[in-house]
C-alpha positions as CSV (number, residue, x, y, z in Angstrom):
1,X,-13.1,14.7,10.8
2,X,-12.2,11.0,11.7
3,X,-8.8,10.2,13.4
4,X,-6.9,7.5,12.2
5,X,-5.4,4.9,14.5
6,X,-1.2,4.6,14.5
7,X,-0.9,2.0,12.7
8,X,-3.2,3.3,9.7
9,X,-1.5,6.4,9.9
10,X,1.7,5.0,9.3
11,X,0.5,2.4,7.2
12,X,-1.1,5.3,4.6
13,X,2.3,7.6,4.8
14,X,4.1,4.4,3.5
15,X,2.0,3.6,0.5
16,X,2.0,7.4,-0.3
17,X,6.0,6.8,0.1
18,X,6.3,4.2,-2.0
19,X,4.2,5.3,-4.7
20,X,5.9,8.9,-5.0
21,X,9.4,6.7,-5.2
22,X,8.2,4.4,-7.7
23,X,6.6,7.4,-9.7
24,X,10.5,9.1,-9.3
25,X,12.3,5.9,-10.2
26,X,10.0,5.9,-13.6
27,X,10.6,9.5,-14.2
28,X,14.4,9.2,-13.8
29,X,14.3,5.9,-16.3
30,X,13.8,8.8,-19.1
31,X,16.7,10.4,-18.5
32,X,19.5,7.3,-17.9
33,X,19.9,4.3,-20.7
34,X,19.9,1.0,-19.2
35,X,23.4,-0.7,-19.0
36,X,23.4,-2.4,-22.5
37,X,22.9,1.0,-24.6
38,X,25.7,2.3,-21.9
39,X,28.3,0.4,-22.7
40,X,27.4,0.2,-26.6
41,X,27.8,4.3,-26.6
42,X,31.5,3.6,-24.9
43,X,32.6,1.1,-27.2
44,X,31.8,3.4,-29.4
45,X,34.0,5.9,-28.2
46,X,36.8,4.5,-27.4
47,X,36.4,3.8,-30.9
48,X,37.0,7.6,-32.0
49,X,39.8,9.1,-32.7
50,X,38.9,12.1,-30.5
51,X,38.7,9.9,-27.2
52,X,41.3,10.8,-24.9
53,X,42.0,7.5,-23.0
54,X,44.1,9.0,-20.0
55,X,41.1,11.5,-18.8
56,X,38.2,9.5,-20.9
57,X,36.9,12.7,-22.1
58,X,36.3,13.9,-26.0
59,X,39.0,16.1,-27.3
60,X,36.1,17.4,-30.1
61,X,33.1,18.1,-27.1
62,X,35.3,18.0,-24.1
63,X,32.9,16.0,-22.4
64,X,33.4,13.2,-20.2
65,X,32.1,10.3,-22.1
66,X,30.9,7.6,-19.7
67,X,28.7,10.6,-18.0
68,X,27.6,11.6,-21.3
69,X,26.8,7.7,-22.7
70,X,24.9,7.2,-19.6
71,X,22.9,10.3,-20.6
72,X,19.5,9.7,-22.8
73,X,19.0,13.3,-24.3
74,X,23.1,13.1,-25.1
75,X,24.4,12.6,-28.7
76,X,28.1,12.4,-30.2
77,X,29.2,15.9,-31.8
78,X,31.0,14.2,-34.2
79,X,27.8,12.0,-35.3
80,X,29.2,8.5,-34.5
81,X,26.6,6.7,-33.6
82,X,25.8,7.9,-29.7
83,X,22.5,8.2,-30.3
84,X,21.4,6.0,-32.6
85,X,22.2,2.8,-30.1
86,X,18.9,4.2,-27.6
């Protein structure tokens, strides 16, 4: 087996780094909307009638919304629209 200098080593163990992060960020993508859809799905809510403004939280779902309109897989229970802005 060949050894591998310092510098190669090191050099090897940061591509490997940096290709399982970039590989993570693109998996994570799936699961988050990008900031346009987010704040869509919030207007939207705020829009509701079962958006509780003090808490911002849906009195129908009792979820908190700007988790859930971050959230991809995540859809209104009350069919407003949540999902339909991806």
């Amino acid at each position: 087996m060949r050894k591998l200098s310092n510098d190669v080593w090191i050099s090897t163990t940061k591509n490997l780094l940096k290709k399982r992060e970039k590989k993570k960020r693109i998996k994570m993508n799936r699961f988050f909307v990008p900031d346009n859809v987010y704040k869509d799905r919030i207007e939207i809510c705020k829009g509701c009638v079962f958006y509780f403004k003090p808490t911002g939280t849906c009195k129908d779902c009792g979820c908190f919304m700007k988790i859930k309109a971050r959230l991809a897989p995540m859809a209104c229970s009350q069919k407003n629209g949540i999902r339909q802005l991806k």
